[in-house]
C-alpha positions as CSV (number, residue, x, y, z in Angstrom):
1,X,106.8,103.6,154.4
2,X,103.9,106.1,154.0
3,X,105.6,107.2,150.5
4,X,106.0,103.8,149.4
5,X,102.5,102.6,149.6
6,X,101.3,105.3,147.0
7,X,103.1,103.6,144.2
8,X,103.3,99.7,145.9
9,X,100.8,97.6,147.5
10,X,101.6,94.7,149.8
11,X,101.2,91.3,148.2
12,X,98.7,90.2,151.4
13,X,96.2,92.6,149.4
14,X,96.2,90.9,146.6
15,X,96.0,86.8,145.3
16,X,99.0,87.0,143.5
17,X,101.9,89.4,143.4
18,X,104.3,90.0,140.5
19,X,107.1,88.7,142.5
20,X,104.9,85.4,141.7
21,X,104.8,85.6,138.3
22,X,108.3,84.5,135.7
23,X,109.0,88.4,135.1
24,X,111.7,90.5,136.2
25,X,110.8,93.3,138.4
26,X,112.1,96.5,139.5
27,X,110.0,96.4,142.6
28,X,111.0,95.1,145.6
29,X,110.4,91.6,146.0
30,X,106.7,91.0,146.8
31,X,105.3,94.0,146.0
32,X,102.9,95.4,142.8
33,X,102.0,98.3,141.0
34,X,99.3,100.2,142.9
35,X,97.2,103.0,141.7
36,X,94.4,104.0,143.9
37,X,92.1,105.3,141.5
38,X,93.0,102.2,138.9
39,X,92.5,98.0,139.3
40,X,95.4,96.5,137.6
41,X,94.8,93.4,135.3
42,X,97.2,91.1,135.5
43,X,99.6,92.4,132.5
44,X,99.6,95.6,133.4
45,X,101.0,94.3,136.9
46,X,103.6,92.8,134.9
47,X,104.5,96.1,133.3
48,X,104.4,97.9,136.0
49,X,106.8,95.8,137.4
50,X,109.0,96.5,134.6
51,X,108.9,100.5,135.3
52,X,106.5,100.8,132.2
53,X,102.7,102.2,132.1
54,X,100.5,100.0,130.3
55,X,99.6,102.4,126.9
56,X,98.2,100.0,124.6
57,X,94.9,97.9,124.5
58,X,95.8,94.4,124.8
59,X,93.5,93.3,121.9
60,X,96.7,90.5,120.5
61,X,96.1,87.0,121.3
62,X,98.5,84.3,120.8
63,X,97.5,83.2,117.3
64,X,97.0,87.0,116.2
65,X,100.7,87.8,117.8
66,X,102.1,84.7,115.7
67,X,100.4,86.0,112.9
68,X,102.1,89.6,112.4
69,X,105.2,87.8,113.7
70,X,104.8,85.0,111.1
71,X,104.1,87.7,108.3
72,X,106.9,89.6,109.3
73,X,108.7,86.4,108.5
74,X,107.6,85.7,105.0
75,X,108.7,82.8,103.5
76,X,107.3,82.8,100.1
77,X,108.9,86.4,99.5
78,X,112.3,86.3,102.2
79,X,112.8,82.9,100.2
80,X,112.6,84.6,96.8
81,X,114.4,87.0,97.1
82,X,117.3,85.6,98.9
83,X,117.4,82.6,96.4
84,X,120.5,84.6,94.7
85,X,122.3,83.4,98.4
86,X,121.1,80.2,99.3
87,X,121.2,78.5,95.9
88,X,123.6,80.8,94.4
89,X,126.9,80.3,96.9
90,X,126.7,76.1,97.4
91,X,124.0,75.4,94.7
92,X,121.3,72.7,96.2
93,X,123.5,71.2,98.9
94,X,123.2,74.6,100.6
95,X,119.4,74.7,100.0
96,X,119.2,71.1,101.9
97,X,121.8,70.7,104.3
98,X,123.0,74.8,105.1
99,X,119.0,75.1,106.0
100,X,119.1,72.1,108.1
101,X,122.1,73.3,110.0
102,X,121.8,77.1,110.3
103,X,118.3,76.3,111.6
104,X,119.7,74.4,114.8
105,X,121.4,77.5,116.1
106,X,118.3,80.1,114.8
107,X,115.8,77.8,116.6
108,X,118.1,77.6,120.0
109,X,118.4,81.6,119.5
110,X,114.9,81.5,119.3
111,X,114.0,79.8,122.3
112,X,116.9,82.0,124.3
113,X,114.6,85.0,123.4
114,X,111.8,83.5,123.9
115,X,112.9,83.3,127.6
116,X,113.6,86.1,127.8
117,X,110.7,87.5,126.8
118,X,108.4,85.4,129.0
119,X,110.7,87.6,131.7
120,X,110.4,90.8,130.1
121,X,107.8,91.3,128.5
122,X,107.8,95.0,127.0
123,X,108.1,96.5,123.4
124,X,111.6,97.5,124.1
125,X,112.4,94.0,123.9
126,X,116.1,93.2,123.0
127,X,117.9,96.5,124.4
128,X,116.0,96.3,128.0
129,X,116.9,93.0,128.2
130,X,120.5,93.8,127.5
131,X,120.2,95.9,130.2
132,X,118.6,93.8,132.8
133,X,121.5,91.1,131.9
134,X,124.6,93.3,131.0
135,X,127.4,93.4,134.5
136,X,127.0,96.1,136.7
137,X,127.5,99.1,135.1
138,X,127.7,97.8,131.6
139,X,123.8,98.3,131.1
140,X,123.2,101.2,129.8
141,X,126.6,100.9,126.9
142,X,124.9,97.2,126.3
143,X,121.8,98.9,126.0
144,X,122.8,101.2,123.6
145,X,124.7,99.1,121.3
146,X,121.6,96.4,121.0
147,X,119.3,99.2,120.7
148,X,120.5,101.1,118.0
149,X,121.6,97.9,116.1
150,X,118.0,96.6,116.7
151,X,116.2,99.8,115.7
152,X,118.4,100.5,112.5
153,X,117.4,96.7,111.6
154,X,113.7,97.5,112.2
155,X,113.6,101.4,110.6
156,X,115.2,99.4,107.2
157,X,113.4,96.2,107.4
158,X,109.8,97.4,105.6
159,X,111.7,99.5,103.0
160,X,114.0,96.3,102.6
161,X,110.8,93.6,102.2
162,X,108.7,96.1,99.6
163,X,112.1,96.9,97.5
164,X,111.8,93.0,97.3
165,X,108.1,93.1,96.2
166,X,108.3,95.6,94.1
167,X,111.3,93.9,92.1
168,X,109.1,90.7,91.5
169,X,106.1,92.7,90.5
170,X,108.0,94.5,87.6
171,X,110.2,91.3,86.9
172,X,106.2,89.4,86.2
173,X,105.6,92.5,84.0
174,X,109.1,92.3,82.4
175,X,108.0,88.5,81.8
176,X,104.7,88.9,80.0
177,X,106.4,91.7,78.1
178,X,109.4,90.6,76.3
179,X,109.9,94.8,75.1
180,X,109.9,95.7,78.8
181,X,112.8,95.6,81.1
182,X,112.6,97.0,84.9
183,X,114.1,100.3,85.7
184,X,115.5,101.5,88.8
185,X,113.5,104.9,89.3
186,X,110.3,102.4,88.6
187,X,111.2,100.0,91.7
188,X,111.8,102.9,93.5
189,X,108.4,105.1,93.1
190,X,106.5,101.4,93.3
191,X,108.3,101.0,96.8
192,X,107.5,104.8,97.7
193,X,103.6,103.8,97.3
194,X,103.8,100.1,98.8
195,X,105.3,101.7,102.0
196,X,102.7,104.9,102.5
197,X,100.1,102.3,102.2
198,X,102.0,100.2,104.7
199,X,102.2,103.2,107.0
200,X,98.6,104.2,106.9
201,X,97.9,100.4,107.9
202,X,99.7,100.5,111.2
203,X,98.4,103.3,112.1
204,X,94.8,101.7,112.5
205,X,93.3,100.5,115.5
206,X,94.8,97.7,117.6
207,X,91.9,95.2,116.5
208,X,91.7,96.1,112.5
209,X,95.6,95.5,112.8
210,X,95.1,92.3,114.8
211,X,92.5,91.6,112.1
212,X,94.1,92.4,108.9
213,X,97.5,90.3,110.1
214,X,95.4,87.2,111.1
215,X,94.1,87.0,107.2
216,X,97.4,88.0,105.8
217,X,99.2,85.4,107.5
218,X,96.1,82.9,106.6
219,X,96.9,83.7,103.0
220,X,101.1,83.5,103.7
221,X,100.4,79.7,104.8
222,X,98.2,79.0,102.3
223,X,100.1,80.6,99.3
224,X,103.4,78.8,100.8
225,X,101.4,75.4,101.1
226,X,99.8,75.9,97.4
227,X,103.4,76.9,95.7
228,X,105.1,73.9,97.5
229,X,102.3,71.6,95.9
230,X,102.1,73.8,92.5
231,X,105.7,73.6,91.7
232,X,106.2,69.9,92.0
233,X,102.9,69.1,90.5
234,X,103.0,71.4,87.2
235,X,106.8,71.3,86.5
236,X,107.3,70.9,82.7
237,X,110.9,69.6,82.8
238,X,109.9,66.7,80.9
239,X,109.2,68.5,78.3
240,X,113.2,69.3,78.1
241,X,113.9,65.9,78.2
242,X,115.2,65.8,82.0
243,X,113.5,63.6,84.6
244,X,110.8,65.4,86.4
245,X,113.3,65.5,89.7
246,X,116.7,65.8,90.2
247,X,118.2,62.7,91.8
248,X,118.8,62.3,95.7
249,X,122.6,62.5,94.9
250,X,122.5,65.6,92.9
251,X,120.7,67.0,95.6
252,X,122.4,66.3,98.7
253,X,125.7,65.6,97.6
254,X,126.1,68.3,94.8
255,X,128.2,71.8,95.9
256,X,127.8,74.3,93.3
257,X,131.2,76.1,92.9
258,X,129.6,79.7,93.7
259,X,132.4,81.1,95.7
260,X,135.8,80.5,95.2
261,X,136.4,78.8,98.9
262,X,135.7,75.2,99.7
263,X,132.6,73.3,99.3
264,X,132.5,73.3,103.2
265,X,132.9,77.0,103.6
266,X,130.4,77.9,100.7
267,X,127.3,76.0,102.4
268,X,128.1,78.2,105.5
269,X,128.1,81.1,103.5
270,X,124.6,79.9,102.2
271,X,123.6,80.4,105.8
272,X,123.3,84.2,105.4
273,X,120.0,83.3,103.0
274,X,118.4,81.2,106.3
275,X,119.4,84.1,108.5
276,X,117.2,87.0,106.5
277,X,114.6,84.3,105.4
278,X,114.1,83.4,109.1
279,X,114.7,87.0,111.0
280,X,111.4,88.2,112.2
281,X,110.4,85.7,114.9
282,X,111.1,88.6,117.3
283,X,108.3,90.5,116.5
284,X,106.1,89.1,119.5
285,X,108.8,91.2,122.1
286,X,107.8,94.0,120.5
287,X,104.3,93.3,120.3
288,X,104.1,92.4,124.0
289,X,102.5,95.2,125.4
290,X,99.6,94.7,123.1
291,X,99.4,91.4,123.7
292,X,97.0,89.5,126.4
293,X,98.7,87.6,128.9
294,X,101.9,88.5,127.3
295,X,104.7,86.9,129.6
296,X,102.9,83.2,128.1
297,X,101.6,83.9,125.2
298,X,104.2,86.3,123.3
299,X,107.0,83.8,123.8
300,X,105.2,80.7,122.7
301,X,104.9,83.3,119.7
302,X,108.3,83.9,119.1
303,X,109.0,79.8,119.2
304,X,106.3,78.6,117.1
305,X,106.8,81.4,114.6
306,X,110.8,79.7,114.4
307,X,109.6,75.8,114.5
308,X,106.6,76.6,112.1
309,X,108.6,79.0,109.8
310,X,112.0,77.0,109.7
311,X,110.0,73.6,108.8
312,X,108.0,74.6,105.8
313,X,111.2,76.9,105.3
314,X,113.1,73.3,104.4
315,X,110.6,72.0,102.7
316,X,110.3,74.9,99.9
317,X,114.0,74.6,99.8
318,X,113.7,70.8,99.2
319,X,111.3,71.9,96.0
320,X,113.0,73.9,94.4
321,X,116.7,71.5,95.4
322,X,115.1,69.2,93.3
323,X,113.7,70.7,90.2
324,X,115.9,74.0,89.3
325,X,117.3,72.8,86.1
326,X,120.5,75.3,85.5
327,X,121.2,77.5,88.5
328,X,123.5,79.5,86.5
329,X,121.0,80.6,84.0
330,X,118.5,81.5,86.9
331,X,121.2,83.6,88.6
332,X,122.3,85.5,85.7
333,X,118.7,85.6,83.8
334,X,118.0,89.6,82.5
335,X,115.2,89.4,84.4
336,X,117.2,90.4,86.9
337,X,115.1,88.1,89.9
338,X,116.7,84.5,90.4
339,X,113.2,83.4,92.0
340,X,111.3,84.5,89.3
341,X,113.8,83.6,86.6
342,X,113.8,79.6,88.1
343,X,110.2,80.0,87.6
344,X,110.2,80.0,84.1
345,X,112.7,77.1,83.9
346,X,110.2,74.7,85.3
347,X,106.5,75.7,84.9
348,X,104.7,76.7,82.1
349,X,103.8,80.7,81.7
350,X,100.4,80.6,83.6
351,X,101.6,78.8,86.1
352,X,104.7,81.1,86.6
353,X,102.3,83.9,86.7
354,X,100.0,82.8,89.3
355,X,103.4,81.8,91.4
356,X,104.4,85.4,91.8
357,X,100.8,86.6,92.5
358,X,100.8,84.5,95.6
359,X,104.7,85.8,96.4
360,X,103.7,88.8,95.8
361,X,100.7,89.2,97.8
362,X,102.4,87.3,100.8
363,X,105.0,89.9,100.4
364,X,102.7,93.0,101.2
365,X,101.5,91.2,103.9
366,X,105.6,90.8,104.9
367,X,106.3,94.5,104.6
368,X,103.0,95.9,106.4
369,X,103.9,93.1,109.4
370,X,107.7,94.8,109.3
371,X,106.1,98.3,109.3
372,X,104.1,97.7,112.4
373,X,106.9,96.5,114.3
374,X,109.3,98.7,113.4
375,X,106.7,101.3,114.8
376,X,106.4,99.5,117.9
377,X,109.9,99.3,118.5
378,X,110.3,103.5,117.9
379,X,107.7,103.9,120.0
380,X,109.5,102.3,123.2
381,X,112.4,103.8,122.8
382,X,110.9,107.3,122.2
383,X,109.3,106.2,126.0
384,X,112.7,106.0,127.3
385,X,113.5,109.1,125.9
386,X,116.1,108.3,123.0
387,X,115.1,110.0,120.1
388,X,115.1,114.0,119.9
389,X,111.5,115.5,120.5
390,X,110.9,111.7,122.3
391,X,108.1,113.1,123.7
392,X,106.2,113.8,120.6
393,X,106.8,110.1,119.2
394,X,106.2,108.5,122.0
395,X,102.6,110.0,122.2
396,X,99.7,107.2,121.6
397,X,96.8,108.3,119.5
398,X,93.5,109.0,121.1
399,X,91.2,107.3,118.5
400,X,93.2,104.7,117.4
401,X,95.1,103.8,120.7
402,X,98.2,103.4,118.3
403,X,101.6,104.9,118.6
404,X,100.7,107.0,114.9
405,X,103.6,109.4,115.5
406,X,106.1,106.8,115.9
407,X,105.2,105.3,112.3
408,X,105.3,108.8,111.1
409,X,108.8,108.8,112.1
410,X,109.6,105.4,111.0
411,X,107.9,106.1,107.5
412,X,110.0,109.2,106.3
413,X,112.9,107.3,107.5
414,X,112.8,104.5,105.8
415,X,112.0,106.1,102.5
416,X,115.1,108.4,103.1
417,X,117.0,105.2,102.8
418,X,115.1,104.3,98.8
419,X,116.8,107.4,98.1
420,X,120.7,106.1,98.7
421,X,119.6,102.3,98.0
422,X,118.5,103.4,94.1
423,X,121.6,104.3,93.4
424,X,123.1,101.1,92.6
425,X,122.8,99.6,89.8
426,X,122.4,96.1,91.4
427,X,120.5,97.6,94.1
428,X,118.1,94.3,94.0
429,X,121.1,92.4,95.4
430,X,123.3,95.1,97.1
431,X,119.7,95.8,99.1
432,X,119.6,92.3,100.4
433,X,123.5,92.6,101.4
434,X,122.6,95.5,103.8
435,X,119.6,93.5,105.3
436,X,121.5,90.7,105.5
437,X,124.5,92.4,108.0
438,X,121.7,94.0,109.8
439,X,120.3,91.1,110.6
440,X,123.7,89.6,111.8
441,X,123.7,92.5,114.3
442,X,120.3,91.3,116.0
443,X,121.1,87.9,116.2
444,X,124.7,88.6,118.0
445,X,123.2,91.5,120.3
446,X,120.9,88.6,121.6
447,X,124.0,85.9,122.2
448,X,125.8,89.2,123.5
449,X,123.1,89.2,126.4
């Protein structure tokens, strides 16, 4: 009993014990994490309950965790470059209703982790929850499986997101240069520099991070809000002698025959497009440990970053539903960017310009927002002692109180896979493919749990 007090404390010490609080403990019941030389807040309890010591300075407050999370998300850019999916398999009936429905199911997954955060709230996130949840003695194969899935997602997400950017910054040049097309080699060096920039920004401190994501998702809902209003507004399809929208049948009741299954089966396949747009919600896990009051605030994070981002998610699919004018032209445009190439079907040059600035700048903000978590993620896995040299990675800077080491791991990684995505000749595409069945994997480790 004399042993057990020098890591425990009795709750009749304390006012409130972790066996109080909605989190799940590896302590017995009633007791807390006790360090005599060290007065534990509240979410370090928590953590400590969870077999972890708090690293981190919990500088993250709800709106700054929904911010990296809602970055991570990035409509404007996930939208654009997974037009080629969503409008490309069903046409607009999979922009309206395969939006509608897939976003039923993400929003209950979203909630289900949400909960599960609230009761676990570490950086680990998904594979300690497998864990906790899998039957006896399943844990640690469940654990592995969601871990590796979930880290492989996270390690490719940032190089997946600037690839993206970098594509619509060359396609803008390729527009206002009718001599210039893109070249592979040229996404790839521009996604090279977009990514060491990207890893020198999660590297800072906790509060310049907390900072920078607050006024990059600012801009994200402001640029989303602005092109949603921009598009309708200064469409030029009158010009070509069409009305200025599509009708309400066209719309809704219109399958474009992009697959050669049924109408019904092609809108589900238009799913895959809501899927990537929408993956990034469960950011706030990762970001837990940072976080204040984390077991509250971090799930409302990961719920209102699904509401918010799934109902201004419909209603940019509901503008561009309703004035595309010939989505076979946009899909096979030289351009070689559907969203960019739809641009220039309904807006006039300046307008089409000042479009993909906004895109584009919302999509640095996307792949810096993937960057950090993916970084975060590393890091508590490296703490468990799953990487080779673990130790090293899992090591939190002094200055910046940031795990540095685990982004220099990430970083190197994920340009290691630029090298083997250039290759293809339709990388743009084939890229969003790979994202796309990585994302699938995250989604069914969580209803695995």
């Amino acid at each position: 009993m004399a042993d057990r007090k020098v890591s425990v404390m009795s709750t009749s010490a304390r006012h409130r014990s972790v066996a109080e609080e909605p989190v799940t403990s590896i302590l017995p019941k009633g007791d807390v994490p006790f360090d005599p030389g060290h007065e534990f807040t509240a979410d370090e309890e928590v953590l400590g309950a969870l077999g972890y010591k708090s690293e981190f300075k919990r500088e993250f407050s709800l709106w700054t965790t929904f911010c990296v999370s809602f970055s991570v998300l990035g409509l404007l850019p996930s939208f654009a470059t997974t037009l080629y999916y969503g409008m490309g398999y069903a046409g607009t009936a999979g922009m309206t209703w395969g939006w509608l429905i897939a976003m039923v199911g993400i929003q209950s997954v979203a909630s289900s982790m949400a909960e599960l955060c609230s009761s676990m709230p570490t950086s680990g996130g998904l594979y300690y929850a497998a864990s906790a949840l899998a039957p006896p003695g399943w844990g640690p194969l469940a654990a592995w499986i969601t871990g590796w899935s979930n880290w492989l997602a996270q390690v490719t997400g940032a190089p997946s997101v600037n690839y993206g950017t970098s594509a619509m910054i060359l396609a803008a040049a390729s527009i206002n240069s009718q001599n210039y097309t893109p070249q592979n080699y040229e996404i790839f060096l521009l996604t090279v520099f977009i990514m060491v920039i990207h890893g020198i920004m999660a590297s800072l401190p906790t509060r310049s991070i907390a900072r920078i994501n607050s006024a990059g998702s600012t801009f994200n809902i402001l640029a989303l809000i602005a092109v949603i209003i921009l598009i309708p507004a200064g469409t030029n399809r009158e010009s070509k002698g069409l009305p200025r929208f599509s009708s309400n049948s066209d719309v809704w009741g219109t399958i474009y025959p992009g697959t050669d299954f049924p109408g019904g089966v092609s809108i589900l396949m238009s799913f895959v497009a809501v899927i990537w747009t929408m993956s990034g919600y469960d950011s706030p896990f990762h970001l837990s440990e940072e976080c204040s009051n984390a077991n509250v605030a971090s799930p409302r994070a990961i719920f209102l970053t699904s509401a918010v981002g799934g109902t201004f998610g419909w209603f940019l699919q509901l503008v561009v539903a309703y004035t595309v004018v010939d989505i076979q032209d946009a899909l096979t445009d030289p351009i070689g960017q559907p969203y960019a190439a739809y641009l220039t079907q309904v807006l006039p040059l300046r307008l089409v310009n000042a479009v993909l600035a906004l895109t584009i700048i919302a999509g640095f903000f996307m792949g810096q927002g993937c960057m950090i978590a993916a970084s975060r993620v590393t890091f508590a896995y490296a703490r468990d002692g799953c990487f080779p040299f673990s130790k090293y990675w899992s090591r939190v800077n002094k200055h910046t109180q940031t795990p540095v080491n685990a982004v220099c791991l990430d970083d190197p990684n994920s340009l290691s896979t630029q090298l083997n995505w250039k290759q293809f000749d339709a990388g743009f595409d084939e890229l969003d493919l790979s994202r796309l069945r990585r994302t699938n994997v995250r989604h069914l480790d969580l209803v695995g749990c």
